[in-house]
N, C-alpha and C positions, 0 to 999 in steps of 0.2 A: 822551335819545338813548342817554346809555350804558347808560340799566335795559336797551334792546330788546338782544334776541339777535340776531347776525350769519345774513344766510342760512345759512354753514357749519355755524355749528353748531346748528343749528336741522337741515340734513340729517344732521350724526351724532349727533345724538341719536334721528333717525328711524331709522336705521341699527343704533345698539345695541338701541334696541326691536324695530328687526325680524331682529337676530338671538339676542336673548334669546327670543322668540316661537319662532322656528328650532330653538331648543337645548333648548328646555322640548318642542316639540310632540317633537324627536326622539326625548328621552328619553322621553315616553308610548310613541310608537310602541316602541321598545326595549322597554320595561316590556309592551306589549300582547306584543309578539312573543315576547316571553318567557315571557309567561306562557301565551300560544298552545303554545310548542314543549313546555312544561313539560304544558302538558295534554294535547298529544298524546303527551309523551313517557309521560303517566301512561297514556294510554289503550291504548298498544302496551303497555304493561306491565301493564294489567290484563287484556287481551288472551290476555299470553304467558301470565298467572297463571290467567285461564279455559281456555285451552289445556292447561296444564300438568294443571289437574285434570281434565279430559275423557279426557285422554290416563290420566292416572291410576288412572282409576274404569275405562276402560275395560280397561287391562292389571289393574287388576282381578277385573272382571267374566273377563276371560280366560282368569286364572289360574284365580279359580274355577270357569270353567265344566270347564278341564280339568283340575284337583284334579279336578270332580265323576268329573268322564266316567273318569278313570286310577280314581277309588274305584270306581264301578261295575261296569266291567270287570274289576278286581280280585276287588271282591265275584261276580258272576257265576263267575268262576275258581274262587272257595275255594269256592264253591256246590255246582259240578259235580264237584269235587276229593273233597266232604263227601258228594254222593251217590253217586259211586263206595264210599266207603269205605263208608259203610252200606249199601248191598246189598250189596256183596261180603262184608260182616260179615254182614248176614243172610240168605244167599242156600240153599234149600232143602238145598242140597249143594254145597258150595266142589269140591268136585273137579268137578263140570261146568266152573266157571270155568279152574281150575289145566289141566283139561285140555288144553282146546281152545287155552290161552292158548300151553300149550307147544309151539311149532312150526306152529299153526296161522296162520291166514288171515281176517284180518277183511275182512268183503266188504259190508257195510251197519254205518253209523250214521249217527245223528241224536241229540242233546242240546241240546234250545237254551238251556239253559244258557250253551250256551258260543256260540250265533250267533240270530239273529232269522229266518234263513230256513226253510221248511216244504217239503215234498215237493208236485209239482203238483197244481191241484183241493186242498187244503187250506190255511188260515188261520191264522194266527198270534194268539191271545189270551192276552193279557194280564191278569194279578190285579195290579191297581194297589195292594191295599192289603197286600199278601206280598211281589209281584215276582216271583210264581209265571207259566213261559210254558209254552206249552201247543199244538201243531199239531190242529185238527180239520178235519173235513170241510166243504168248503166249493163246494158245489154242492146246486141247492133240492132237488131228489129225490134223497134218500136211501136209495131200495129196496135188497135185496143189497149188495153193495162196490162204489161208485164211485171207489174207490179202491183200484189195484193195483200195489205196486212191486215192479219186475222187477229183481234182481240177476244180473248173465252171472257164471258160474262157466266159470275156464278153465283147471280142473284137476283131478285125478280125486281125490274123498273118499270118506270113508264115515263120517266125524262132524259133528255139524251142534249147534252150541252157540249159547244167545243169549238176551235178554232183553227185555221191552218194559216200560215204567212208563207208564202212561196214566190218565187222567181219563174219568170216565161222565158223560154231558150226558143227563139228563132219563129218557123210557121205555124205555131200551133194554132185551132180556128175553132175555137167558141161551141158551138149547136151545132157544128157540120154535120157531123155524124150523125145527126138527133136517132133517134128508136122508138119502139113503141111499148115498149118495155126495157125493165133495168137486169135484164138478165145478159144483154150486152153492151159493150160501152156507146153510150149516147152522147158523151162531152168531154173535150178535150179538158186535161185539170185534172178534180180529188172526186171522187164521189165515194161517200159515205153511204152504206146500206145495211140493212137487218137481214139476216138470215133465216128466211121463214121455214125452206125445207131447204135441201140440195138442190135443187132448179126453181127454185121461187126468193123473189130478194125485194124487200120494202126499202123504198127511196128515203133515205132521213134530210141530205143535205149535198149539195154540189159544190164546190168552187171552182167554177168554170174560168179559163183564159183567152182572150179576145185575141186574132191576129194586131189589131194596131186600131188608134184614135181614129186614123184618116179613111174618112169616109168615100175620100174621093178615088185611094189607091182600093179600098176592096168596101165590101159588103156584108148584107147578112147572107149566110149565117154565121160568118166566120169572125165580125164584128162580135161587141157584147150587145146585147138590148138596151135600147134605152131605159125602159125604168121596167124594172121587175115585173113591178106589181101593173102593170097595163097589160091585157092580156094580147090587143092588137099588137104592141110594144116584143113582147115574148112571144109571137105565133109559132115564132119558128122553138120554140123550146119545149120538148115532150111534156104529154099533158101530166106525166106521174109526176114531176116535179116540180110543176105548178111555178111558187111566186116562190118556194125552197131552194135559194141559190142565191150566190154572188159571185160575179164577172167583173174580171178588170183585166187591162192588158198592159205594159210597162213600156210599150211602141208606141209612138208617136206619129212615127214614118212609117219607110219601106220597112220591111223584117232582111233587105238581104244588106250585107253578109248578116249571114245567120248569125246570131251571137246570144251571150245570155243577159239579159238586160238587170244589170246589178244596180241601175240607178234607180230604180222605182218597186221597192217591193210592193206585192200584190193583196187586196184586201188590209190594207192597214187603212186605209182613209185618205191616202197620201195620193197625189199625183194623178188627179183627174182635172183633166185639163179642157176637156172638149163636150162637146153635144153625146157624144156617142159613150162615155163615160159616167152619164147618171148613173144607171145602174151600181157602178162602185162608190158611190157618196152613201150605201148602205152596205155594212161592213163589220170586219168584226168576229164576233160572236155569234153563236145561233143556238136554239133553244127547240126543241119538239118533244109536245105530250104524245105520249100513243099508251095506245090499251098495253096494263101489264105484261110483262114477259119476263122472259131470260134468255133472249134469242142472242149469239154472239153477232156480236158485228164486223163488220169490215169497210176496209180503205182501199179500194182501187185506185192508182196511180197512174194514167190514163196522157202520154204525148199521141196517140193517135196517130202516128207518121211511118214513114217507112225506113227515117233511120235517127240515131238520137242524136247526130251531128246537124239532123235539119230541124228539126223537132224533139223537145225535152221539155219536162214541168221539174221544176226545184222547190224543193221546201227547206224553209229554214226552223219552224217553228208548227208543233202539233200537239193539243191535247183534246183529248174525249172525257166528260162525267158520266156518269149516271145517277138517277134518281129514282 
């Protein structure tokens, strides 16, 4: 009788088992909770650490993209900075520029160089592998000048300075067209004219564009003249605009496939290579006195063709003074 255990303690020793079971099960729970808090704490933290790189890569990505964009604009800048100084360096005669510059009035530009927009009715392309940009004509019939810009003049001059740098796309042909007056287009290119009444227009200046060097694939009149100033040289060039004009062409060759000739801009002085190319070793800038006015002027923009996939004139660069 004394081996058996007493009911009492027979209940606590049910009692220390059921709260050693109690103190064991709590520390799991403890140990689980813990190690739950521990994995979520790891999981916000791995969290903040994908975050931190997202955020990283992407003020990256940011900076770079406006590194890029400040280099660009930059480069564009020293671009148009560098094409100024080289025409003005070689510009047929620096006193047209020095002229007009002193005390006159600029009343048209265009550089895109320095911006991506074009004059209406023309297009904006791009040389993806230079970075060369370029306004052309951008409507499907090209006959005559679908393109006319009208500058108001609102002051009385009598000098009229200015230059244009443009790109030849494909067939366009010099004097073809020639006229006998400037009331319709007579040359494939830019022609610059004064507005004397509504059907009446005074010739200031042409820059004409030649189909190509090669004398042997085509001819006048779709060539440029050999020298301006010979009038045998220019017969075929209307007599209203005289020795007032410059022609170059950026073809060498054939003109097919059509294309736009990005490696030779036009009227810079650059890239005459042949007999038939005198005429553009005079270049540049251009200069004309005429009796006072205040007549406005304009810029016909003139591929002459029947579509602007065969025929187009590019500019890149355009300004007008007066005096």
């Amino acid at each position: 009788e004394n081996s058996k255990m007493s009911p009492k303690v027979n209940i606590f020793a049910a009692l220390l088992i059921s709260s050693l079971v109690v103190i064991v099960t709590l520390q799991i729970v403890a140990i689980t909770i813990n190690t739950v808090a521990q994995n979520k704490e790891k999981e916000h933290l791995m969290e903040a650490i994908r975050h931190f790189q997202d955020l990283t890569e992407q003020t990256e990505f940011n900076f770079q993209h406006s590194f890029e964009k400040a280099k660009k604009n930059f480069q564009n800048s020293l671009n148009a900075l560098q094409d100024e100084v080289q025409i003005l360096h070689k510009s047929f005669d620096p006193h047209d520029y020095n002229f007009c510059h002193a005390g006159g009035n600029r009343i048209a530009y265009i550089n895109t160089n320095l911006t991506d927009e074009c004059p209406p009715k023309m297009r904006l392309e791009i040389n993806n592998s230079t970075g060369q940009k370029a306004c052309g004509v951008n409507v499907n019939s090209v006959r005559g000048c679908p393109v006319v810009l009208r500058f108001t003049v609102n002051q009385n001059y009598s000098n009229i300075c200015g230059r244009i740098r443009g790109y030849q796309f494909g067939a366009v042909q010099a004097f073809k067209y020639s006229k006998t007056s400037p009331r319709q287009s007579y040359a494939d290119g830019f022609q610059i004219l004064q507005i004397e009444s509504p059907t009446s227009f005074r010739h200031i200046w042409t820059y004409a564009i030649g189909i190509s060097e090669n004398e042997t694939l085509y001819g006048s009149p779709e060539i440029c003249p050999r020298d301006r100033s010979n009038t045998t040289d220019r017969s075929y060039v209307p007599s209203f605009v005289g020795e007032h004009f410059y022609c170059e062409t950026g073809n060498t060759g054939s003109i097919i496939p059509y294309r736009l000739f990005w490696n030779d801009p036009l009227w810079d002085g650059a890239g005459c290579i042949s007999a038939t190319s005198h005429s553009c070793e005079t270049y540049g800038w251009f200069h004309r006195q005429l009796d006072p006015s205040n007549n406005d002027l304009i810029i016909r923009i003139c591929p002459n063709g029947y579509n602007r996939n065969v025929e187009n004139v590019f500019l890149d660069m355009l300004e007008i003074w007066i005096k």
